[in-house]
VOVO-161376 format. One line per field, with one value per residue: z, x, y of N, C-alpha, C in turn; residue in three letters. Coordinates in Angstrom, 3 decimals, decimal comma. Last residue first. Layout:
// residues N
n_pz: (Z_...)
n_px: (X_...)
n_py: (Y_...)
ca_pz: (Z_...)
ca_px: (X_...)
ca_py: (Y_...)
c_pz: (Z_...)
c_px: (X_...)
c_py: (Y_...)
residu: (ALA_...)
***
This chain:
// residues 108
n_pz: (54,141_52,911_51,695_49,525_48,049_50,455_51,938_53,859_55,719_56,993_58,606_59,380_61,138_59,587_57,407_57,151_53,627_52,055_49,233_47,879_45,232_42,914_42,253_41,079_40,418_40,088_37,258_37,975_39,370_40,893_41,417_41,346_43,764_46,001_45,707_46,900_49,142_50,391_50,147_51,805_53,939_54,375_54,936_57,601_58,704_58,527_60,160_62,435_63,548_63,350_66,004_68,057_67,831_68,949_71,496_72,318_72,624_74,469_77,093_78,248_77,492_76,835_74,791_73,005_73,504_72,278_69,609_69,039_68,661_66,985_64,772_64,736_64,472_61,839_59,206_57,416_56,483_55,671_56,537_59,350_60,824_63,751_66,553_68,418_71,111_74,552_77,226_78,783_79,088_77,788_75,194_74,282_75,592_76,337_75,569_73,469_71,536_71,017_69,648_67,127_66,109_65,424_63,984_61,789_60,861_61,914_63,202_62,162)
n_px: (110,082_113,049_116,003_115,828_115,752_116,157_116,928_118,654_118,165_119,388_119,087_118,072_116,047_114,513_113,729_115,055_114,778_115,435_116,230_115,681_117,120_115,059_113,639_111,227_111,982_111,007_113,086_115,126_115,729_118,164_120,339_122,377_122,087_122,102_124,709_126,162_124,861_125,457_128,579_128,778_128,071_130,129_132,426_132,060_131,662_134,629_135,380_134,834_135,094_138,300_138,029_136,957_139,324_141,061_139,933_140,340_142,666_143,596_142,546_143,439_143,676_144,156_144,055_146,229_147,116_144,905_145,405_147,593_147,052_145,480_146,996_148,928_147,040_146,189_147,493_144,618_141,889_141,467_141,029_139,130_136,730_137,472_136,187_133,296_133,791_133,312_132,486_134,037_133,628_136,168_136,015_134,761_132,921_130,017_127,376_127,374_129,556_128,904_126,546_126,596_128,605_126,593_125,035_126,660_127,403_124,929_124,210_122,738)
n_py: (13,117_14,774_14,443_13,831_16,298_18,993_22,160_24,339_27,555_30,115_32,815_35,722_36,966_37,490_35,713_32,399_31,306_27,677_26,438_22,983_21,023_19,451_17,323_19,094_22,055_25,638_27,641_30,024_32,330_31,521_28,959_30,345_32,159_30,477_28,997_31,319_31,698_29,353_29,679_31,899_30,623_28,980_30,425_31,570_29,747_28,776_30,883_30,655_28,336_28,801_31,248_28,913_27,303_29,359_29,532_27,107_26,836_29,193_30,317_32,588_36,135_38,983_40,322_39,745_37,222_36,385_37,081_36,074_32,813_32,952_33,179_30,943_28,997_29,781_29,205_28,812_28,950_32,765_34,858_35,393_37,696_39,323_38,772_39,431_41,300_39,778_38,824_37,213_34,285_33,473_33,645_31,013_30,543_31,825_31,030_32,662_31,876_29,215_29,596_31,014_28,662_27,319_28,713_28,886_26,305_24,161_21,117_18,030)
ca_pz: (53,991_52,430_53,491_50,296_47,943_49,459_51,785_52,365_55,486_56,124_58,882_57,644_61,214_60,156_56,918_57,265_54,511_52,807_50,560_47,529_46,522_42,970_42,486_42,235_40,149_40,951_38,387_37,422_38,170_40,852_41,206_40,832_42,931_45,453_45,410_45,527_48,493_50,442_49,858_50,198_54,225_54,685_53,834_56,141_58,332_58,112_58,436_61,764_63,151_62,638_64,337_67,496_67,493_67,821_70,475_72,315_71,875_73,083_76,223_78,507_77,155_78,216_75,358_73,232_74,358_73,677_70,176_69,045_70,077_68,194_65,125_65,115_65,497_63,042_60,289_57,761_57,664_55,682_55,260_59,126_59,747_61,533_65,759_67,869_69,928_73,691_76,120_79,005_79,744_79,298_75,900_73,725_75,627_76,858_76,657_74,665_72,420_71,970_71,156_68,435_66,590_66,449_65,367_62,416_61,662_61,182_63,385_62,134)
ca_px: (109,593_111,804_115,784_116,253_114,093_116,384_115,763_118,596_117,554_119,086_118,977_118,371_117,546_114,514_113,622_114,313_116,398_114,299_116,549_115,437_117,475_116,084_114,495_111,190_111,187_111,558_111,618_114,557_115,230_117,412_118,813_122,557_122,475_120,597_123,246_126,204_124,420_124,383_128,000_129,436_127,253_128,793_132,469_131,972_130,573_133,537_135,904_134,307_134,097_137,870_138,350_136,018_138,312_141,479_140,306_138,873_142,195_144,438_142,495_144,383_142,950_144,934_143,060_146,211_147,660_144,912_143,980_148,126_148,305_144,778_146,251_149,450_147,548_145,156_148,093_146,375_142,404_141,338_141,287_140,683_137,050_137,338_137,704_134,040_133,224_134,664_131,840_134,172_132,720_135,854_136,372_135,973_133,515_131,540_128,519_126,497_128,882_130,334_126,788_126,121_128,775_128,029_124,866_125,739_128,638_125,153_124,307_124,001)
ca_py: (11,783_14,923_14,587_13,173_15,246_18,265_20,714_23,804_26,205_29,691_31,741_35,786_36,101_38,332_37,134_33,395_31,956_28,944_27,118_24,254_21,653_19,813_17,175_17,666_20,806_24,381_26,853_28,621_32,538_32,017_28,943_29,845_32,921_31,122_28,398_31,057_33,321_29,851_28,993_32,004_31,809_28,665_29,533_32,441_30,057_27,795_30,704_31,631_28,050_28,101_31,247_29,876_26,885_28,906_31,065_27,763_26,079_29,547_28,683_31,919_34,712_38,271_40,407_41,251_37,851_35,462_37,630_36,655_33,441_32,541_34,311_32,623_29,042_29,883_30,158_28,880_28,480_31,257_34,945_35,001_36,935_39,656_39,202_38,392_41,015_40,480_39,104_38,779_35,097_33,335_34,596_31,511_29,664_32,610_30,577_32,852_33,401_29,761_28,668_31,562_30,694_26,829_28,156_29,971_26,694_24,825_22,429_18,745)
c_pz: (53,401_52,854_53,749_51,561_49,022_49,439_50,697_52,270_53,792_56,471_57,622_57,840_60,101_61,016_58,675_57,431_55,565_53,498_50,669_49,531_46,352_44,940_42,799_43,055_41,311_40,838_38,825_37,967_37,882_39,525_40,991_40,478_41,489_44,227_44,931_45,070_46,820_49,843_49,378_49,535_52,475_53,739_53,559_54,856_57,799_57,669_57,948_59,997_62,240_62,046_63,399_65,761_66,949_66,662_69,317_71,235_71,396_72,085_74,968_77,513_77,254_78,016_76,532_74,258_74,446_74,340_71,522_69,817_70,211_69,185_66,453_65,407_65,722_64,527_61,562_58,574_58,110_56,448_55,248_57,576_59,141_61,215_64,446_66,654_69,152_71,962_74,763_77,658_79,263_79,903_77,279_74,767_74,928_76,604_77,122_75,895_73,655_72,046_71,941_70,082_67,579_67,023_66,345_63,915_62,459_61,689_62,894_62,309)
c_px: (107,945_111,190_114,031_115,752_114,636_115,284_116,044_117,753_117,966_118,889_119,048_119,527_118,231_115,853_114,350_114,797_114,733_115,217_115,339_115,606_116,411_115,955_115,509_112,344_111,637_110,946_111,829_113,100_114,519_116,832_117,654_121,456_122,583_121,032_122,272_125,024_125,310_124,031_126,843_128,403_127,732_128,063_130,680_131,783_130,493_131,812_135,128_134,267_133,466_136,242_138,070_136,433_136,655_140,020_140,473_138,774_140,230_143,531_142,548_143,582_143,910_143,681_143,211_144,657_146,816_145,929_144,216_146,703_148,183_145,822_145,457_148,240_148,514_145,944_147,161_146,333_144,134_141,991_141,186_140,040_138,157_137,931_136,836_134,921_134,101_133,617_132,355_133,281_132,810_134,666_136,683_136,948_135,061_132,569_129,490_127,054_128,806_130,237_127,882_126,406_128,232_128,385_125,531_125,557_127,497_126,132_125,073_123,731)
c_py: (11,835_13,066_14,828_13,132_14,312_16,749_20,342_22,153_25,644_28,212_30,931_34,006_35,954_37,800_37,777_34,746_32,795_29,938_27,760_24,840_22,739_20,426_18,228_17,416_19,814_23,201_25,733_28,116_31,192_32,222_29,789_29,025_31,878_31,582_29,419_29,861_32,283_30,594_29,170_31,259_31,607_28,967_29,220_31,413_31,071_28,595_29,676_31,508_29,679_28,163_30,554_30,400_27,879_28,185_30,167_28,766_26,480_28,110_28,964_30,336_33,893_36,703_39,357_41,443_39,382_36,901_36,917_37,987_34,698_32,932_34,135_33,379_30,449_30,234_30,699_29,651_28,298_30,258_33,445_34,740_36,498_38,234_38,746_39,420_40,175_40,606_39,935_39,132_36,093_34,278_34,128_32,630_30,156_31,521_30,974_31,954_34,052_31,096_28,962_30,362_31,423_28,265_27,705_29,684_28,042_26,054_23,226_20,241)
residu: (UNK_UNK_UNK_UNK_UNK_UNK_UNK_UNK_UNK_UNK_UNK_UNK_UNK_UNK_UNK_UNK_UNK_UNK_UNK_UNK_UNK_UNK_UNK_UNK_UNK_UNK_UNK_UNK_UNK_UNK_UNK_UNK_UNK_UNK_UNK_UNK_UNK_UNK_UNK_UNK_UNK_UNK_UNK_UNK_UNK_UNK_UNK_UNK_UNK_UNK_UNK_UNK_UNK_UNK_UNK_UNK_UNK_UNK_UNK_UNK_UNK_UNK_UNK_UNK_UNK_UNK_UNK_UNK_UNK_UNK_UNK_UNK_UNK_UNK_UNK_UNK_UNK_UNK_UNK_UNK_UNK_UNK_UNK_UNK_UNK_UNK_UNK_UNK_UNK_UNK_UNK_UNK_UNK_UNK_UNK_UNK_UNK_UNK_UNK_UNK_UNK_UNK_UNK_UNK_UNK_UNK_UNK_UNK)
***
């Protein structure tokens, strides 16, 4: 599974949202209501005609804000402990700041 980070960067570098014009990606929607006003309303002020692309990028933004919360409330909730067998543990790398979560599960 690819991680909303990555979904992000895929419709980027593809131009899937924009059509190519390499636009910076729009602020972070407060959450997922009302997508469809804010996808009408970045289509017109930047003449975008796949109002489902715009919409879908928003989504995958609010997902990897959700992500990202996520991620910074785990560490924040393991730090300090010591790590035993069972539990999750993240790697974030340092220079992407990427994160990874391993569990005894996914461990062969």
């Amino acid at each position: 599974m690819l991680s909303q980070a990555k979904h992000l960067t895929k419709i980027r570098k593809e131009g899937l949202w924009d059509g190519g014009r390499n636009l910076p990606l729009p602020e972070v929607p407060p959450d997922m209501s009302d997508l469809d006003t804010r996808a009408e309303e970045l289509c017109a002020k930047h003449g975008l005609e796949d109002r489902a692309a715009v919409k879908e990028l928003l989504q995958r933004l609010v997902l990897a804000d959700d992500e990202a919360s996520g991620n910074q409330a785990e560490y924040e909730r393991q730090q300090g402990h010591i790590v035993r067998y069972e539990d999750a543990v993240q790697l974030e790398h340092v220079i992407t700041g990427r994160v990874i979560t391993l569990t005894k599960n996914q461990v062969s």
